[in-house]
N, C-alpha and C positions, 0 to 999 in steps of 0.2 A: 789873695783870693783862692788859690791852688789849696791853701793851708785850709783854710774854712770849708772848702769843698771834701777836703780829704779826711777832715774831721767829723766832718756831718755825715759820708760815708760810713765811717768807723762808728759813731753812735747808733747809726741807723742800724748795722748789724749787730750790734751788741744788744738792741733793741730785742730785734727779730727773736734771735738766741735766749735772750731773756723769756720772750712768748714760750718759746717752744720749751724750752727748762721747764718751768711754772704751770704750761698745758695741762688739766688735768683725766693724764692719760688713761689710768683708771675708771674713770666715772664714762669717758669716752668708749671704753673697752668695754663695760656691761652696757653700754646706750646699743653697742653694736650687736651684743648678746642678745637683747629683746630683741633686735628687729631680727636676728636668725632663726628663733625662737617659735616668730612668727612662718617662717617656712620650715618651719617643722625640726630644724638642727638646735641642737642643745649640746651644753658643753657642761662639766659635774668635777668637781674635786679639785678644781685648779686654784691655783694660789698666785693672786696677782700681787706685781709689786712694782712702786715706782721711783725710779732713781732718778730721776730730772732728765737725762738726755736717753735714758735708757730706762726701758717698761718692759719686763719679763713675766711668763709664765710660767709657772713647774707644775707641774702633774695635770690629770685635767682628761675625763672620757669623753671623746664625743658621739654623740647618739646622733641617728637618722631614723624619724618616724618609729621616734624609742625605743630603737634597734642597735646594741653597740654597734660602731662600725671603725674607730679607731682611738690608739690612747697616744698623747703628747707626752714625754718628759720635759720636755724645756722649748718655750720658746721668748726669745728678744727679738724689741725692736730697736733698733740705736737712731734715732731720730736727730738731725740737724736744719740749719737752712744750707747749706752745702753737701752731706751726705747721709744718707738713710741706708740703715739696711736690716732686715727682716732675715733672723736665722729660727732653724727647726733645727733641732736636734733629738737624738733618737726620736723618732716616732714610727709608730703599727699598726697597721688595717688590721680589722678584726679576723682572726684564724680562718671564717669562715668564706672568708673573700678570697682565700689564696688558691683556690681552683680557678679564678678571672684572672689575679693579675698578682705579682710580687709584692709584700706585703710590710719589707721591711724598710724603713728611710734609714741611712745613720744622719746623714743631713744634707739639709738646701737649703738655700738661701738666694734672695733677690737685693740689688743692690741699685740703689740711685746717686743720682751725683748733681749737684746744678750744670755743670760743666756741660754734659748731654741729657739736657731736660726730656727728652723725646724718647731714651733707651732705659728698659731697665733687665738688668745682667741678671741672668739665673746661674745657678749652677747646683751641683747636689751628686751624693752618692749613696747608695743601697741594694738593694741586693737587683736589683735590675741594670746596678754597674753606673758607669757616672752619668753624668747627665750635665749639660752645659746649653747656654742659647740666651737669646733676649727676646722682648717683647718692644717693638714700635708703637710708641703710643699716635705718633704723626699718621705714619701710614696704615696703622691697625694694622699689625701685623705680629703674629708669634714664632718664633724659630726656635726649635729642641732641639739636638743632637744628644741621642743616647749608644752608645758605645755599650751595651750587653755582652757578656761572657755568653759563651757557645752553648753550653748547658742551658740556660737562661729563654734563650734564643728557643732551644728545643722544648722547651717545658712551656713557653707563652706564648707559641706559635701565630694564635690569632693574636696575637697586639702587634709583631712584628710584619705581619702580613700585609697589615692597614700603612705600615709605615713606607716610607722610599726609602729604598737603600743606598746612598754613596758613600764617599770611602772616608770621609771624615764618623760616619756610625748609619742607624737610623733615623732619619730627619723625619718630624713631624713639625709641619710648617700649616697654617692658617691664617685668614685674615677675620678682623670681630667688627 
C-alpha cells in the first residue's frame, strides 16, 4: 500500500513538472504584454525565449505613456513546482530619472520555494547598494532593507528621509 502511495506521489510530480516544462511561457508572456499595454506600459526590442523550465528575455525598452523610462538586458524566470525564481540583470531607468532616484540595477531577484509558500525572498544590488527583504503574501506585508553607501545617501536625500532607519540599513516596510 506504502509502495502504490509513493508511487502515485512520484507520478503526480513528474506530472506537475511536466505542465510547467510544456507551459507555454511565451505566448503567456505577450498575453501579459497586451494587458500592460493597456495601462499604457509597452516593452520594444526584446527577445523572448523558452527553455522548458527556464523563459528568458534579452534586450527590450520599456516605455511609460511612450516615454522611455528604462532598458532590461536580461531577464529569467526559472520556473518549478518547488522553486521559482525571477532574475534581472543589468538593468537602467532612463538618464532622465536620475535627478528622483538611482538609476542603475546590476541585479535582483525574487525567489519562491514550496517549502515557504507564504514568503518570497528578494534580494538585488546597484548603485543605491544592496538591497535584501521579503514580501508575506499571508499577512500582506513587504520588508526592504537597503544598505546605501554614504554618498548615495547624500545625493538621494529625499528617498532616505521616507525611510526608517535601523542598524541592519534603511527599512521600507508596508502592508498591500
Amino acid at each position: 500500500m506504502v509502495k502504490k502511495i509513493a508511487a502515485a506521489l512520484i507520478w503526480a510530480v513528474i506530472a506537475l513538472e511536466a505542465v510547467v516544462f510544456f507551459l507555454p511561457k511565451k505566448e503567456i508572456y505577450y498575453l501579459g504584454e497586451r494587458y500592460l499595454d493597456a495601462l499604457g506600459v509597452a516593452i520594444s526590442s526584446e527577445e523572448a525565449s523558452d527553455y522548458g523550465w527556464l523563459f528568458s528575455l534579452k534586450g527590450g525598452a520599456i516605455y511609460y505613456d511612450r516615454m522611455q523610462t528604462a532598458e532590461n538586458n536580461r531577464l529569467s524566470l526559472f520556473a518549478s513546482i518547488f522553486y521559482n525564481e525571477l532574475s534581472l540583470e543589468p538593468f537602467s531607468f532612463a538618464s532622465e530619472l536620475n535627478s528622483i532616484f538611482p538609476t542603475r540595477v546590476d541585479f535582483l531577484k525574487a525567489r519562491h520555494t514550496i517549502f515557504l509558500p507564504h514568503k518570497i525572498f528578494l534580494s538585488g544590488e546597484g548603485e543605491i547598494g544592496a538591497i535584501s527583504g521579503w514580501i508575506d503574501l499571508f499577512a500582506r506585508k513587504i520588508y526592504i532593507v537597503i544598505n546605501a553607501p554614504s554618498e548615495i545617501q547624500q545625493k538621494y536625500g529625499q528617498i532616505f528621509a521616507v525611510l526608517e532607519k535601523k542598524s541592519e540599513g534603511f527599512v521600507y516596510e508596508r502592508d498591500f
